[in-house]
N, C-alpha and C positions, 0 to 999 in steps of 0.2 A: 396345733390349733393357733391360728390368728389371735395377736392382742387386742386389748380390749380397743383400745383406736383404732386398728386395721378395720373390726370388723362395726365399728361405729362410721367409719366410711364405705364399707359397701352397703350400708343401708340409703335406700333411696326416700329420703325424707319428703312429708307432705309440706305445703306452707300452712302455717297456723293458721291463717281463715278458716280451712278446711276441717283441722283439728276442733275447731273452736265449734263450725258450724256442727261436724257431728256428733259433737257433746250435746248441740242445743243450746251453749251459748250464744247472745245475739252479736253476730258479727260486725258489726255497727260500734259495739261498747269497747270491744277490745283496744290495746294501746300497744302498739307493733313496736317491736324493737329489731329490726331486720323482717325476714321472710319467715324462720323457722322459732321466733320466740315473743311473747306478747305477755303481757298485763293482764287481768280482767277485774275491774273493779267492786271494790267490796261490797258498793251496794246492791251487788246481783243476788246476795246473800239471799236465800228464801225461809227463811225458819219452821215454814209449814213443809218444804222438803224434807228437809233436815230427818223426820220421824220414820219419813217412809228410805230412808236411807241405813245399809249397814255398813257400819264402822269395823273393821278390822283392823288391831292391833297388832304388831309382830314382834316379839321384843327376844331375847337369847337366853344362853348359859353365860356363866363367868366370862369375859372374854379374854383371851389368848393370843399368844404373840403367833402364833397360826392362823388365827384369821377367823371369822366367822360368816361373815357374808351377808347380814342382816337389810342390807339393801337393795344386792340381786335377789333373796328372795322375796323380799316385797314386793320387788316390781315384777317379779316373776307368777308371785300370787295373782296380781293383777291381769297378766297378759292368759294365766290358763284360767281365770274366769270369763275374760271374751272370749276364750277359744269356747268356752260351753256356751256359749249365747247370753251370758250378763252382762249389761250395761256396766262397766270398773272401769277406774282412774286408779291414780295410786298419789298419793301427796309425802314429800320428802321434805327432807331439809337442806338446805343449801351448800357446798362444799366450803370452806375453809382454805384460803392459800397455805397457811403454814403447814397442816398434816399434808398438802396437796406436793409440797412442796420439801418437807421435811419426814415423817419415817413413815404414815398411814395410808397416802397415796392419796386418790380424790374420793368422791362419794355416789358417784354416778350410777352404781352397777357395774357390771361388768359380763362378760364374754355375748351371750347373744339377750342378756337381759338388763340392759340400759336404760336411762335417761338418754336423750338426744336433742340438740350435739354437744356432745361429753364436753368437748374441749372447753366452748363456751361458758356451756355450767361450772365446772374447774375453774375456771379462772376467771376472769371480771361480769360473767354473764350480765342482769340487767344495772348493776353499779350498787346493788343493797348492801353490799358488807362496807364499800367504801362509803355509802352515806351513812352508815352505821358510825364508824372511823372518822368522819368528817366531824358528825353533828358530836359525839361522845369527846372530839377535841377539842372542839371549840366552845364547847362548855368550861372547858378546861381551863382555855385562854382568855376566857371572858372572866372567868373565875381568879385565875393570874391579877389580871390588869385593874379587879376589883380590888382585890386584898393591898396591891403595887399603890394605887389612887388613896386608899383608906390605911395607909401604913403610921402606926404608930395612934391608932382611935383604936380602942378596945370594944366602944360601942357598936361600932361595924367591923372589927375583923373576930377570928377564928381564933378559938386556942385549940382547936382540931381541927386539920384536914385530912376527908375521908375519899376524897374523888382523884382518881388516878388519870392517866392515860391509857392508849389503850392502839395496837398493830395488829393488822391480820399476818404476822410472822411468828414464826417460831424462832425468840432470840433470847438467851438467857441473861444476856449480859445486860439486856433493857428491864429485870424483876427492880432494882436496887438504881437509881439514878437522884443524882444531884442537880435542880434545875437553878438560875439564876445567877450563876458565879459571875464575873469579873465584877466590871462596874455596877453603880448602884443603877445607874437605870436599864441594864441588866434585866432587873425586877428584885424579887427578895430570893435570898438563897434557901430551897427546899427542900426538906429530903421527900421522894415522889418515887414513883415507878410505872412501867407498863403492867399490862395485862396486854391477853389476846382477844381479840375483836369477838369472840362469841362468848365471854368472860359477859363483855359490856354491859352492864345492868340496862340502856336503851335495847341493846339486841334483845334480851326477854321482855321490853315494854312493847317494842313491836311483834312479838309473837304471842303476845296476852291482851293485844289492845283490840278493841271493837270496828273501831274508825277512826277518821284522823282528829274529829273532836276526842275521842277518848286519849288517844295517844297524847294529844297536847297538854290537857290533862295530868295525863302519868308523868309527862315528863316536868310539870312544873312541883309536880311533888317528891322528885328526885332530893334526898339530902347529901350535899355537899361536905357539911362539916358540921360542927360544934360553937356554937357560941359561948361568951367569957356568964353567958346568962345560962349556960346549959342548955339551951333551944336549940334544935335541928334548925338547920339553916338550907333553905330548897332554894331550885331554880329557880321557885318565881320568884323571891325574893329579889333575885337579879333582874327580872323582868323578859326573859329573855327565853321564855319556853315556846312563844311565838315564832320567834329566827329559827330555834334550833326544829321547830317543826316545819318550818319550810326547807329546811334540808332533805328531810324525810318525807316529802308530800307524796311522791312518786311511790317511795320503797314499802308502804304501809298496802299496795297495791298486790295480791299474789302473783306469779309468774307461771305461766302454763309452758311448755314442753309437751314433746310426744317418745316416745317409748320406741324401740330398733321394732316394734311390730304397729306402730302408727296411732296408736293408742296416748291419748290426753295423761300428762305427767303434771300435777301441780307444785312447784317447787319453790319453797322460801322460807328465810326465817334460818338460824345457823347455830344455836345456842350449843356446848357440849353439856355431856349430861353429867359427866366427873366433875363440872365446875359451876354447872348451872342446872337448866329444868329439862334440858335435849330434847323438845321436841320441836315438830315445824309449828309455823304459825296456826292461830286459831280460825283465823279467815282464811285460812288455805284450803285448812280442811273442811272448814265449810261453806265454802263453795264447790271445792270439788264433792261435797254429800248434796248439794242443791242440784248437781248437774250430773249427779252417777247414783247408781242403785244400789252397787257396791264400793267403798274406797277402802285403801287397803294404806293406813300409816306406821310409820315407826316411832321408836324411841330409841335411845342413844344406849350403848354397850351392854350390859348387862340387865335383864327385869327387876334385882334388887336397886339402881339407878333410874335410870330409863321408864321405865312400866312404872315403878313407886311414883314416881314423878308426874306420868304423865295421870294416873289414874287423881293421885291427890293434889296437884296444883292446875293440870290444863282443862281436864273434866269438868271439877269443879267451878273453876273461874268461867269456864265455858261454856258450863250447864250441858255437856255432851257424854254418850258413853259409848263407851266400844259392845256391838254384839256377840263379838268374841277375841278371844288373844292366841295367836302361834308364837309361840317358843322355838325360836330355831337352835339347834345344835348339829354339832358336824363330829366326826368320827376322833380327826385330830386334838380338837377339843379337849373332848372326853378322855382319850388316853392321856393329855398332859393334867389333866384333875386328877387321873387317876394314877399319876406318879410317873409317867414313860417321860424319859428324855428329848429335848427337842429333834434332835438327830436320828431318831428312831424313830417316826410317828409314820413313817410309811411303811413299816414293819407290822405282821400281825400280832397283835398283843390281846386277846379278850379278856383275858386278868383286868388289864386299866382300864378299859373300856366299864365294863363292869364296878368296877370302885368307882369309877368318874360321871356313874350315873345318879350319886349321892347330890353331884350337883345339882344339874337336871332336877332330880327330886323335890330340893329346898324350892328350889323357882316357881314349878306347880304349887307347892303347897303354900309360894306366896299369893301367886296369882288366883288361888279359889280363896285364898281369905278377903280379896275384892271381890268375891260372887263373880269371878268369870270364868266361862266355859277355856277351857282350853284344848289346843291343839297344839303335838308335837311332830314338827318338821325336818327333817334329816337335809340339810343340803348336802349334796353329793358330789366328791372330784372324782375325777377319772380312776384313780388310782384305790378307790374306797371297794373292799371286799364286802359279796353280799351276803357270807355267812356272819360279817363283825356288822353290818348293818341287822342282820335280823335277831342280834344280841339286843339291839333298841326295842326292835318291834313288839318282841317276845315281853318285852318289859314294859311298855305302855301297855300292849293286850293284856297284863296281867293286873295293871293298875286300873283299866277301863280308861284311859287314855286315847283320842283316837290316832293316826300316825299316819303320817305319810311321806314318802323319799322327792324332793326338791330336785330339779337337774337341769332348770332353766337355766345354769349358767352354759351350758353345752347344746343344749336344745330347745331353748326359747321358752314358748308359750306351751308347746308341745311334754316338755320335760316340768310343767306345772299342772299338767290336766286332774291327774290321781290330786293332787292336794286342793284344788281348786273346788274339785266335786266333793273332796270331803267336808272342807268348809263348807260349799252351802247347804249338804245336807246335816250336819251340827249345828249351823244357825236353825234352821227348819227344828229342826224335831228337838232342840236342846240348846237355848241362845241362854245369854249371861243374863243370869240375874242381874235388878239393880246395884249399881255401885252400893260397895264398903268401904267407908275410907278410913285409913289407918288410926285418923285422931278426930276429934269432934274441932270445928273451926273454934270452939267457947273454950278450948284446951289452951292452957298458957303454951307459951312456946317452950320452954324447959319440958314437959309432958311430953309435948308433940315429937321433940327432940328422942326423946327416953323411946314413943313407942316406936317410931321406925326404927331404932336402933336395936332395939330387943324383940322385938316380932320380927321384923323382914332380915333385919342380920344376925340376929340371935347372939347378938351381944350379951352378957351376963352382968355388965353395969356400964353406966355411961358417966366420966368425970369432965369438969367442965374447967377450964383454966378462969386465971385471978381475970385476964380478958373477958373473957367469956360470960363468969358473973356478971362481971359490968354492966354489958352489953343485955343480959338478963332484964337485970336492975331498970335501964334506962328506955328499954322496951314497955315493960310493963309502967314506968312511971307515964309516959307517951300515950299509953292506950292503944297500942299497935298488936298485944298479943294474938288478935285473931286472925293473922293472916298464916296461910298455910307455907310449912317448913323446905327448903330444899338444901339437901345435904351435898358438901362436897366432898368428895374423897376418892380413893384410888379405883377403880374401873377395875382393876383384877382379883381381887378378894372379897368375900361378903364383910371379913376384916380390913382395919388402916394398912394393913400389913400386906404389900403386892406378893409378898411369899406365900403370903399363909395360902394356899387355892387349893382345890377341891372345896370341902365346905369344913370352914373355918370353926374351930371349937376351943370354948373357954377361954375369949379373950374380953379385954374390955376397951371400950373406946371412949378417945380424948377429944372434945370439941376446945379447941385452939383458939378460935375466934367467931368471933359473928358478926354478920353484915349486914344492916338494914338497907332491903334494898325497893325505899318507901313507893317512888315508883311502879316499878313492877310487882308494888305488893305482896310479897311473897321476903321471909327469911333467910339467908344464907347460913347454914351452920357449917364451919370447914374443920374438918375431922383427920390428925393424922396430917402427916406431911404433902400438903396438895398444891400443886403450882399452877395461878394463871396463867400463869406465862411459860410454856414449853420450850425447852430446847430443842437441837437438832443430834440425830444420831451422829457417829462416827462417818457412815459412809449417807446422806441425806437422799431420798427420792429425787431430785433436783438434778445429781447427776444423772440420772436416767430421761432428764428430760432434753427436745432438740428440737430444733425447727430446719428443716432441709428440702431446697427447693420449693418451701413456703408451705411447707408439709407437718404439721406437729407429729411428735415418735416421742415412746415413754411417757406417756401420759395416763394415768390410769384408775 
């Protein structure tokens, strides 16, 4: 089979006019970045749409260093609803250079169920993560050159700095950095570090902001640091949430794309969900529900991350809900939850398959305590037996589950139709009830904390470090308790613990620290040893990449 590049270039792509126009957006609005990629601006938004629109969520099992594929099926949900005659988009989130770059590859889809053109999206597409990076440093430096100006006044400086830097790379050696050494004008000597660009508490501002008044807004309520008076110290203190918004004028705009079958991709917004809230922007997806019948989005790694999040922080703040949720799992998966060796996953095993369905299970059973309907998805490789696939089927048909086998990565729109049709007839005759969410917004955040960690991970007590109190303490003294939680932590266990997988029992979880992240309204609690800032493997994606005769290879 052709790589995913090869076969992103025998696709004969439309110009986005055309895309646009047969969405029914007006082509007049759009804001063209070459031929095949364009803008459409927020205030196309229709909120009277919105109702007659269904939201499909797709979110997975534990995920695994096997893979899951939670993007080819999205977009592949999407392409077997056109194939049956529904009007679908699909809305993503933006790739990332460092996993693009470093060991997860890009985020496009892959084999005949793409974004297009991959390459673009992968890498600099319409410039959002770099003004991401831009505006998030130069807060930094404005921040610098105040504390530099105000040195030695306690009145205006900090005896806390809370605001970092921030790379779309994967580099370990930038966690821990010393800024200011030699000379004194230099600046003052720091101890500081990076994060990763989707880390950025501005990347969740712009994937929860309304419009660019709202955004400017969030960004001037971003706290910086501490003052000798114990007051949060924000951006607009500095005056300067204006500049940092005019960085971002453009990037608050969603990005439309089309799909390797010609089909409207909306794609923006980048946040991960092990570090942050993972999902795309809020105006992304509602636009693409103003201008489709069905949109079909994601969340980032696992439903205990990803779905938690998206249901209790984007929902909410967005006032939107999904009609229904797929659960993707895949064969491989399952056998490594259920104890098979990496090396052996292409081996028949229904012993693991079978234990590994204990995952799977917890995910359902978190997904209906949000009243949503669910559906379970089998993405399918090549090499997947259909007697270990009907070990699933056998097991949703007995849970009343409904099921269906995914295989647009091989066969497009085509190899989505069976899942496509079941989806709409599940919405039809049996849609999600309204949202449940985890904690009431009038729940302190210590609660809020307690319930996802003991309902959705089934944690058996949550302890909180001397940090953590603090941070408790200083919230509640603020009058901030009611903004909804997002936890960080490992993406491979329902536990801190990336060993513990299948489904994790009798352990208890450490929240480390916490992050106000006033801004984007919403709590960070990081749980268990979590890095914003990723390294690179041993052997990086990176080498796999080439440009030859002006040709990208390795890209993926």
């Amino acid at each position: 089979m052709l790589t995913d590049i090869e076969i992103a270039n025998t696709v004969e792509l439309n110009k986005i006019k055309q895309i646009a126009k047969t969405s029914g957006i007006p082509v007049e609005e759009i804001m063209n970045y070459g031929k095949y990629i364009a803008k459409v601006p927020v205030d196309l938004i229709n909120e009277n749409n919105l109702k007659q629109s269904n939201l499909i969520l797709v979110t997975a099992i534990t995920p695994t260093k096997a893979g899951i594929g939670k993007t080819t099926v999205s977009i592949g949900i999407s392409l077997g609803l056109n194939k049956i005659g529904k009007k679908s988009s699909v809305a993503l989130r933006e790739p990332s250079l460092g996993p693009c770059f470093g060991m997860k590859g890009g985020a496009a889809g892959g084999g005949y169920s793409q974004v297009l053109p991959m390459e673009n999206i992968n890498l600099h597409f319409t410039g959002d993560f770099h003004a991401v990076t831009s505006a998030h440093n130069m807060i930094t430096a404005l921040l610098d050159n105040y504390l530099y100006q105000n040195r030695g006044n306690n009145e205006k400086n900090l005896k806390e700095i809370l605001w970092k830097r921030v790379l779309d790379v994967n580099d370990r050696s930038l966690r821990k950095v010393i800024t200011g050494l030699g000379s004194p004008t230099n600046g003052i000597p720091t101890e500081t570090g990076f994060d990763i660009t989707p880390a950025s508490e501005i990347m969740a501002i712009l994937c929860l902001a309304e419009n660019l008044d709202d955004l400017k807004h969030r960004i001037g309520e971003i706290i910086l640091g501490i003052d000798y008076n114990n007051q949060p110290f924000k951006v607009k203190q500095l005056g300067i949430e204006g500049a940092i918004t005019v960085l971002l004028k453009d990037t608050i705009h969603p990005n439309i794309v089309q799909t390797t079958e010609n089909t409207p991709a909306f794609v923006h917004g980048g946040p991960f969900a092990n570090i942050a809230h993972g999902c795309n922007s809020i105006v992304a997806t509602k636009i693409a529900m103003t201008f489709s019948d069905y949109v079909v989005t994601e969340a980032g790694f696992g439903a205990d991350l990803g779905a938690e999040k998206f249901y209790n922080i984007k929902c909410r703040i967005g006032n939107i809900k999904p009609s229904l949720t797929v659960i993707v799992a895949t064969l491989q998966g399952l056998k490594l939850h259920g104890g098979a060796k990496q090396d052996s996953l292409k081996q028949p095993n229904p012993e693991a398959i079978s234990k590994g369905l204990e995952n799977l299970d917890q995910h359902i059973e978190n997904i209906h305590s949000f009243g949503q309907t669910t559906v379970v998805a089998l993405n399918k490789y090549d090499f997947d037996m259909e007697n270990e696939i009907n070990i699933i089927r056998k097991h949703c048909n007995n849970k009343n589950i409904p099921f269906a086998v995914n295989n647009s990565f091989q066969q497009g729109g085509n190899g989505a139709v069976e899942l496509a049709k079941l989806i709409v007839e599940t919405i039809e005759n049996n849609p999600s009830k309204p949202l449940k969410y985890t904690y009431e917004a009038t729940d302190d955040v210590r609660t809020k904390i307690e319930k996802i960690t003991t309902r959705i991970y089934r944690a058996s007590n949550v302890q909180f470090s001397d940090r953590a109190e603090k941070m408790l303490k200083y919230i509640t003294e603020n009058n901030i308790d009611n903004y909804p939680v997002c936890i960080a932590k490992t993406q491979y266990s329902f536990s801190t613990d990336p060993k513990m997988i299948g489904v994790a029992k009798n352990f208890k979880i450490k929240i480390n620290d916490i992050v106000i992240n006033n801004g984007a309204q919403f709590i960070v609690a990081i749980a268990g040893e979590i890095m914003r800032m990723p390294g690179l493997p041993k052997i990086p994606n990176a080498a796999n990449i080439n440009i030859i005769n002006g040709r990208i290879e390795g890209l993926s």
